[in-house]
Every structure is written in C-alpha cells, then in structure tokens.
N, C-alpha and C positions, 0 to 999 in steps of 0.2 A: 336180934331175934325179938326182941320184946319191942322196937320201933316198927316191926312189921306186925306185930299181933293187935298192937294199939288201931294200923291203919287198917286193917282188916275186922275190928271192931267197929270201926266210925263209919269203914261201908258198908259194911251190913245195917250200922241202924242210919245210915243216909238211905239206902236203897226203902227198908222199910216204912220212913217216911213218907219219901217220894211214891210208893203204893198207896198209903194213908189220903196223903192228899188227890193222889189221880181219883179214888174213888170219891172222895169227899166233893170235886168237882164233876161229878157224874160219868165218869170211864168208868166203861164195864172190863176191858182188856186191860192187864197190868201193861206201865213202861218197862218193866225191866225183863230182862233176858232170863227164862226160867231156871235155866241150865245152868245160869252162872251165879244166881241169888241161891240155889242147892248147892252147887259147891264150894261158897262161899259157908254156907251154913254149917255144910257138914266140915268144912276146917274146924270150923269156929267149936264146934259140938266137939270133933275128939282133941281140941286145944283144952275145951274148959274139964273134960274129963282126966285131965293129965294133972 
C-alpha cells in the first residue's frame, strides 16, 4: 500500500509540473486529462486525511 501511495504522489506532482511547464511555453489548454489529474487529487486529498 505505501508503494502505491508513493507512485501516486510522484504523479500527481509529475502531472503538475508538466502543466507548470505547458503554460510556461505559452499553452493555454492543459496536457493532461482533467478527469483523471481530479481523481488523482482527490485519492491523494482523502489518503492525506487519513
């Protein structure tokens, strides 16, 4: 459990990089899939709750 929480930390902040930088080279549209960067999130939000 705690090797999956680790890799689901690393991509949540790889995805929010990878926003970071798309806007930083002038995209206005994120690359990542909205749906799945929120349900990524929200694991992560009631993992850290716990």
């Amino acid at each position: 459990m705690n090797i999956a929480l680790r890799k689901l930390a690393l991509l949540e902040k790889s995805m929010i990089e990878r926003e970071e930088a798309a806007k930083l080279d002038g995209y206005t549209s994120s690359p990542i899939d909205s749906n799945l960067k929120q349900r990524i999130t929200q694991l992560m939000d009631k993992v850290r709750a716990i």
